[in-house]
C-alpha positions, 0 to 999 in steps of 0.5 A: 332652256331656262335650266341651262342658263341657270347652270351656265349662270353658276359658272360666272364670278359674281364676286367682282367685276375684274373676276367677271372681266377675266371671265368674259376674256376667256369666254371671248378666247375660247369663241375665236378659238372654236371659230376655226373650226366654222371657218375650216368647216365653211372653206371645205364645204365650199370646195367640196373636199377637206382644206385648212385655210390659213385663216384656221391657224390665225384663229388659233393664235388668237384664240389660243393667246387670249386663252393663254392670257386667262390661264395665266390669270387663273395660276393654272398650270396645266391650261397654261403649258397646253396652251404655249405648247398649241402657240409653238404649233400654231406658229410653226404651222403658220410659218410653214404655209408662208414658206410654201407659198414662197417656195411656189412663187419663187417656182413660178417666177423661175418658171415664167422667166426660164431660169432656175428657182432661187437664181437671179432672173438675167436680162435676154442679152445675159449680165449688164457689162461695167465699163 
């Protein structure tokens, strides 16, 4: 073990504490980043089949806009363009389950109330009257 951290070790900049700071900010993104995939991992076994909870795309934006951070700092152009391009993803993905969800609820509702999804839920006795 004692060899595995003094190979790990040589990866760490020794030359300032700012290089050891953006070392620790990459670290701290990759780690939220991999987390996704214990989240994914505990949800599914949880419900004994494969699931993506949302939770799975919030660690990926964090993890990736930490990441993208320290790819920035590094000047490092294909990590970075990975990097945007997961977010747009991430984000879309995102969006998407929120639109669901309130596609869903808006059916339920009409459901419950006997009207049409996206329609004005009227009182029983139709529209109030002005007058």
């Amino acid at each position: 073990m004692e060899g595995v951290w003094k190979f790990l070790l040589e990866f760490i900049p020794h030359d300032s504490p700012y290089n050891m700071m953006w070392a620790g900010i990459g670290v701290v993104g990759q780690v939220l980043f991999m987390s996704r995939f214990l989240i994914q991992l505990y949800k599914s076994e949880k419900a004994k089949k494969s699931v993506l909870p949302v939770e799975f795309w919030y660690f990926s934006i964090a993890g990736g806009l930490i990441t993208l951070s320290y790819a920035i700092h590094r000047r490092d152009l294909v990590f970075t363009v990975a990097q945007m391009l997961g977010l747009i993803i991430y984000f879309r993905n995102l969006y998407l389950v929120y639109r669901e969800r309130r596609h869903n609820a808006d059916l339920a509702l009409a459901q419950n109330s006997g009207g049409a999804p996206g329609q004005p839920v009227l009182p029983p006795d139709g529209p109030a009257k002005s007058g």
